[in-house]
N, C-alpha and C positions, 0 to 999 in steps of 0.2 A: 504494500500500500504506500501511498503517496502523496502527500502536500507538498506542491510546489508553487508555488506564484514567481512569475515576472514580467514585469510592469517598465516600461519605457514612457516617462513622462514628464512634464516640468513639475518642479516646487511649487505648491501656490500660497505660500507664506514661508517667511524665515524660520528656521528652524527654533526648538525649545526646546531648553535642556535642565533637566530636576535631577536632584541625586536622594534615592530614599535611605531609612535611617540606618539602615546596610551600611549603603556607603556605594550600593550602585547609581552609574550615573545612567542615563534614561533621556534619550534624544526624540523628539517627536518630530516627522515633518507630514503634509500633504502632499501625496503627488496628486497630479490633474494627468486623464488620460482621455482622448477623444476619438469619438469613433462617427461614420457618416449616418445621421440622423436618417432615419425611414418613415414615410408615409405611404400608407396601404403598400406595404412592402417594397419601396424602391424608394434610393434616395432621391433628394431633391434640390435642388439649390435657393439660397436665401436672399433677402432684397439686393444682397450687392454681387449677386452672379455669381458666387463660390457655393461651393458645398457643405449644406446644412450640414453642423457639428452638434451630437450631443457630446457631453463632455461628466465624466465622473472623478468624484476626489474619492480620495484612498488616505485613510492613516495608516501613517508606516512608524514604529516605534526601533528604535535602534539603540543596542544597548554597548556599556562602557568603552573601551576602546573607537570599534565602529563609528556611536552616539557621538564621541567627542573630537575624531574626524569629521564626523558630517558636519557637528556643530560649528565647527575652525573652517570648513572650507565652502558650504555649500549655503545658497541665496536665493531667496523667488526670483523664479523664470529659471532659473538653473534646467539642463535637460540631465536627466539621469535614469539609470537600470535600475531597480529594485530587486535582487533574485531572496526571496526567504518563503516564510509560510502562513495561509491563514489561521489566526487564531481567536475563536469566539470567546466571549464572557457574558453573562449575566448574574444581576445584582437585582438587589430590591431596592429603590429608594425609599428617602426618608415619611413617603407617603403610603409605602408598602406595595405601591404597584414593581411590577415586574419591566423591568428594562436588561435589553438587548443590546451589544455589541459584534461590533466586527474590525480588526485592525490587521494589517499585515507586520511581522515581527520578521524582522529584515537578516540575515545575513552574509548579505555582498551589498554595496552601493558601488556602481562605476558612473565616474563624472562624465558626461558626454559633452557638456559644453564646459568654461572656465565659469569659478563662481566668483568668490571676493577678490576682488580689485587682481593685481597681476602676483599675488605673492601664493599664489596655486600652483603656475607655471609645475610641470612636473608631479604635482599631485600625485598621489599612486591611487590605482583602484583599490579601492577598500577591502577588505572580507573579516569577519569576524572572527577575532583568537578565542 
């Protein structure tokens, strides 16, 4: 059996980084992934003559090492790889309803574009020790 995800997409906010009372550190970012929008099964194009996009955000959570690369290198609009796995959780809020998640837990990030200012240059693709 098999969890794999990977995901080719931009950042669509700067990355966030928490460290819990571990002492792990804990990198969040969005990726944004878009794919050609369909009506009555065939795509279409949108008022300005390109190709309807739907578009999905993805939490991707990255941890210590990995986390603290992404966090040093990587910026909205950044283009990157995501190779890791889905991972659900559920909880109960403080109102006792039942809430649902989904995030992907990452580990490889490879940069496809440059992200902060030019002190990337050379960056390595990431993967998780």
């Amino acid at each position: 059996m098999t969890n794999l995800v990977i995901l080719v997409g931009r950042i669509a906010r700067d990355p966030e980084t928490r460290t819990t009372q571990g002492g792990t550190s804990i990198t969040s970012i969005s990726v944004v992934t878009d794919r050609p929008a369909r009506k009555d099964g065939k795509t279409y194009k949108d008022e300005n003559g390109y190709t309807a996009k739907d578009s999905e955000f993805h939490r991707v959570t990255c941890f210590n090492g990995l986390g603290q690369n992404v966090a040093k290198y990587c910026t909205k609009g950044q283009l990157v790889t995501v190779e890791g796995r889905i991972h659900y959780t559920q909880w109960e809020d403080q109102d006792g309803t039942k809430r649902y998640g989904c995030e992907i837990i990452a580990d490889k990030v490879d940069f496809l574009t440059k992200g902060r200012a030019s002190n990337n240059e050379g960056a390595p693709d990431i993967d998780e020790d």
